[in-house]
Backbone as a printed PyTorch tensor [residue, N CA C, xyz], in Angstrom:
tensor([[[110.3920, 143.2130, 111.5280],
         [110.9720, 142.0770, 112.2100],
         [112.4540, 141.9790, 111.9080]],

        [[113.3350, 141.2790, 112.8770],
         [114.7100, 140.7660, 112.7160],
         [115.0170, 139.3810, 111.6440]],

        [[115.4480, 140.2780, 111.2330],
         [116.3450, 139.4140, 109.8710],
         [116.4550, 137.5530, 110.4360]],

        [[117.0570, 137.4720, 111.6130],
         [117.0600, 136.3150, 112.4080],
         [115.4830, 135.8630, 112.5870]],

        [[114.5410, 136.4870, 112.8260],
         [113.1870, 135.6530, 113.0690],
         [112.5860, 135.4600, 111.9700]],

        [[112.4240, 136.4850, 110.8140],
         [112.3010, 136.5790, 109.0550],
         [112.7360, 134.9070, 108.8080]],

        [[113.9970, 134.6670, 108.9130],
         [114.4620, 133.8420, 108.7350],
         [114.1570, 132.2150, 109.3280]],

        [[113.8160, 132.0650, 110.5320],
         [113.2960, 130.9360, 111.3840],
         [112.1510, 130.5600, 110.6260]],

        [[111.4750, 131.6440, 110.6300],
         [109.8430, 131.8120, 110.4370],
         [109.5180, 131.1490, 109.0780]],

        [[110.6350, 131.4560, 108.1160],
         [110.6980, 130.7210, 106.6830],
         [111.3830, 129.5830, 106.7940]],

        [[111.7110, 129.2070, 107.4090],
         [112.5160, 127.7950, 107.9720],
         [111.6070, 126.7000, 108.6320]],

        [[110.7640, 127.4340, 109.5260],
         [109.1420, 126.7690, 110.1990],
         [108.1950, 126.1000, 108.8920]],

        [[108.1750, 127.2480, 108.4500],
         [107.5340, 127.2030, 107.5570],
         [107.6390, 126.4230, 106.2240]],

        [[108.7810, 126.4710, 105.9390],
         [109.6050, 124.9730, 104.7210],
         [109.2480, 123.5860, 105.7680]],

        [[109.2040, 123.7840, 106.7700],
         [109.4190, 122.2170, 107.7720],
         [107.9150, 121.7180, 107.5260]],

        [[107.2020, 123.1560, 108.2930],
         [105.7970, 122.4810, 107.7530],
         [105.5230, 121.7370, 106.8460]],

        [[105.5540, 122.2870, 105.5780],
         [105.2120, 122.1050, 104.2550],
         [105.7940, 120.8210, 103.9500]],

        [[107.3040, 120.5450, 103.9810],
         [107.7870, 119.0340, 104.2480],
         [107.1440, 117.8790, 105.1170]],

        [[105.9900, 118.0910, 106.1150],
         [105.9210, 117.6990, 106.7870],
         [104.3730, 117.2820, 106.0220]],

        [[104.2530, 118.0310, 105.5690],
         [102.4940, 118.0880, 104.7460],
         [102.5690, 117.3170, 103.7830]],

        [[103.7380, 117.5110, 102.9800],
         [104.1590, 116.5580, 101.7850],
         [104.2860, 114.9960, 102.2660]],

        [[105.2540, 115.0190, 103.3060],
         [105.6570, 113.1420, 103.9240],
         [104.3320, 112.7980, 104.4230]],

        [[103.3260, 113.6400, 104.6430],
         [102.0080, 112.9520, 105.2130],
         [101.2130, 112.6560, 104.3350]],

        [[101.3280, 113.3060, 103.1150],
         [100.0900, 113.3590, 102.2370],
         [100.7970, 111.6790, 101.3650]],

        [[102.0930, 111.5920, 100.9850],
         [102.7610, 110.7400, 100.3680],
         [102.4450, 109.5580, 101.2910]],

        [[102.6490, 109.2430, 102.6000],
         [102.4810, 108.2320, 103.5150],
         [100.9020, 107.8330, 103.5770]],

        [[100.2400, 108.5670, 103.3520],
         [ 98.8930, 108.3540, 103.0150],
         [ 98.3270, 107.4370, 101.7770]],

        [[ 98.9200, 108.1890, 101.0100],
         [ 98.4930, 107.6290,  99.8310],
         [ 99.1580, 105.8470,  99.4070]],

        [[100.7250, 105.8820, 100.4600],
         [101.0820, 104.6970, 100.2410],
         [100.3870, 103.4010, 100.4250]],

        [[ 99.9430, 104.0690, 101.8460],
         [ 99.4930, 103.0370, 102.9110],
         [ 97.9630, 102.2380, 102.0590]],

        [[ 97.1930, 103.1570, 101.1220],
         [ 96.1190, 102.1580, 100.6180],
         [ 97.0230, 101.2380,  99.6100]],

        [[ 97.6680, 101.4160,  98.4950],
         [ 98.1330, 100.6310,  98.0380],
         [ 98.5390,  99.6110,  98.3450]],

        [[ 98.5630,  98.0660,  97.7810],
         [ 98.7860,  96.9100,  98.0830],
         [100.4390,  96.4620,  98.1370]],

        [[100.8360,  96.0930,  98.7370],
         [102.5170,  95.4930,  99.0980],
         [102.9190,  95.4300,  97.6740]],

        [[102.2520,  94.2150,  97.1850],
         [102.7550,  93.5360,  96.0290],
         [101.7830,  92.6880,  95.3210]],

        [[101.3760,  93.1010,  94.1400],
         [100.4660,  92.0770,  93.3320],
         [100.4620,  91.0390,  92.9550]],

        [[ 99.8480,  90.0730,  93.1690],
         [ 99.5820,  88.7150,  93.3350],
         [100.0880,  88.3760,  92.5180]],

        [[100.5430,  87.2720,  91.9380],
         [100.8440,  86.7630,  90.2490],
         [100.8980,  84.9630,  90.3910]],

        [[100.0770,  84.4520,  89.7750],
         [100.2940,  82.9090,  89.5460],
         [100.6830,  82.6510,  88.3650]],

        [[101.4640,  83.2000,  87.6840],
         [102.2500,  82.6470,  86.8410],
         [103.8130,  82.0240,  86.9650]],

        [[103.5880,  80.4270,  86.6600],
         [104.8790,  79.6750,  86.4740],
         [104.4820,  78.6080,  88.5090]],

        [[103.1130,  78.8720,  89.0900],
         [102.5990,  78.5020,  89.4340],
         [102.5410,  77.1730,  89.3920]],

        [[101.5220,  76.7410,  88.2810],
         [101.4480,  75.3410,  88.0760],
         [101.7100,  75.2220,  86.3270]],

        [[102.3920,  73.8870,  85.9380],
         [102.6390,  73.7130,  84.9070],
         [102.0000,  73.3220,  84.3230]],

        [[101.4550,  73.6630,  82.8360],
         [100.2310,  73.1020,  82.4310],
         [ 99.7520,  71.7700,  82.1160]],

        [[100.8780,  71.0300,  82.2610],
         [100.4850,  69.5630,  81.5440],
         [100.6820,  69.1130,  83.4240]],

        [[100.3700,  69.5500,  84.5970],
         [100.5010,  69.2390,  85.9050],
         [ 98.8370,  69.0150,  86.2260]],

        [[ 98.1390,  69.5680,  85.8760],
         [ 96.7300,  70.3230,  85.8110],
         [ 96.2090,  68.8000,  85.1300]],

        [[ 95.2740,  68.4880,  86.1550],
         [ 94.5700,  66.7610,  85.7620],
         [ 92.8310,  67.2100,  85.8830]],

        [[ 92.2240,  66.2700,  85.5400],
         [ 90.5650,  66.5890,  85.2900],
         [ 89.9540,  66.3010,  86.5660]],

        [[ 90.7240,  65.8800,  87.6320],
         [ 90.2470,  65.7790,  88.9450],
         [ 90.4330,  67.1360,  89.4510]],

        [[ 91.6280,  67.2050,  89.2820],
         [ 91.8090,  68.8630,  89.8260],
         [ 91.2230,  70.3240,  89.5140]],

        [[ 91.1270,  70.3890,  88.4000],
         [ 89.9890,  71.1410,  88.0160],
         [ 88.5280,  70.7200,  88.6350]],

        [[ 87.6190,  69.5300,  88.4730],
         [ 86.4270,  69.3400,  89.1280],
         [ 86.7930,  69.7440,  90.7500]],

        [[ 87.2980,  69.2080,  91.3330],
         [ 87.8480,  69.9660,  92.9210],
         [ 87.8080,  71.4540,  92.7540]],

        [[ 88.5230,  71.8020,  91.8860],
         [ 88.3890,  73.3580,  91.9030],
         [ 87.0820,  74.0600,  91.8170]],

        [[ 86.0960,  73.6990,  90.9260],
         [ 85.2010,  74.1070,  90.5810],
         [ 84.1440,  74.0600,  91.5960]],

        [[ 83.9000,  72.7060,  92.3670],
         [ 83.2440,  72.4240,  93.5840],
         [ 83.8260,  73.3660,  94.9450]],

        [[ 84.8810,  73.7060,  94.8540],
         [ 85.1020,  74.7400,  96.0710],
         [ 84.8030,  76.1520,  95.7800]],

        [[ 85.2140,  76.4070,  94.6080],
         [ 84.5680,  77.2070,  93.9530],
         [ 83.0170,  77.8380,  93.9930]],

        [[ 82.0870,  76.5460,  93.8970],
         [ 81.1980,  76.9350,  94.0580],
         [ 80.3140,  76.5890,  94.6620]],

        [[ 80.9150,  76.3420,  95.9940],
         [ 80.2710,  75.1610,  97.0860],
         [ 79.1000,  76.0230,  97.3280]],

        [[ 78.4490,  76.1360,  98.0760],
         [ 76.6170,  76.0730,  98.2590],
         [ 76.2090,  76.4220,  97.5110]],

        [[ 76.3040,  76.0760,  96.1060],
         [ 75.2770,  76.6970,  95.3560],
         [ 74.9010,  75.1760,  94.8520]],

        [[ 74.6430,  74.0910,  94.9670],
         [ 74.0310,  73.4230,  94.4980],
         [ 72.4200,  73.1930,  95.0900]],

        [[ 72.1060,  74.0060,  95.5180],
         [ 70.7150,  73.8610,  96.3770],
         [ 69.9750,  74.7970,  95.1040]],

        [[ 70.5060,  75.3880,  94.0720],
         [ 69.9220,  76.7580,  93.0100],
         [ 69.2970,  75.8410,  91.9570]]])
């Protein structure tokens, strides 16, 4: 073969492989989550009253009082 197609052909061929890499990387991004949740600095602890907690707990664990 010509030195010129030798050459393309390994040039195709790097593109591929770049192309295999940005897919395999874009893949793997896409399950990962944006950004992890965090409730800290949320609520302040002396904010937090004994109503609010019982509310919590009842939504929490709404139909299960029939158990």
């Amino acid at each position: 073969m010509e030195t010129k197609t030798k050459d393309a052909l390994r040039r195709i061929e790097d593109l591929q492989r770049e192309l295999e890499y940005l897919k395999r990387d874009l893949l793997q991004k896409k399950g990962e989550p944006k950004e992890k949740p965090s409730l800290f600095g949320s609520v302040h602890g002396d904010d937090i009253t004994e109503e609010m907690i019982e509310e919590a707990k009842k939504d929490l664990f709404k139909g299960l009082e029939n158990l």
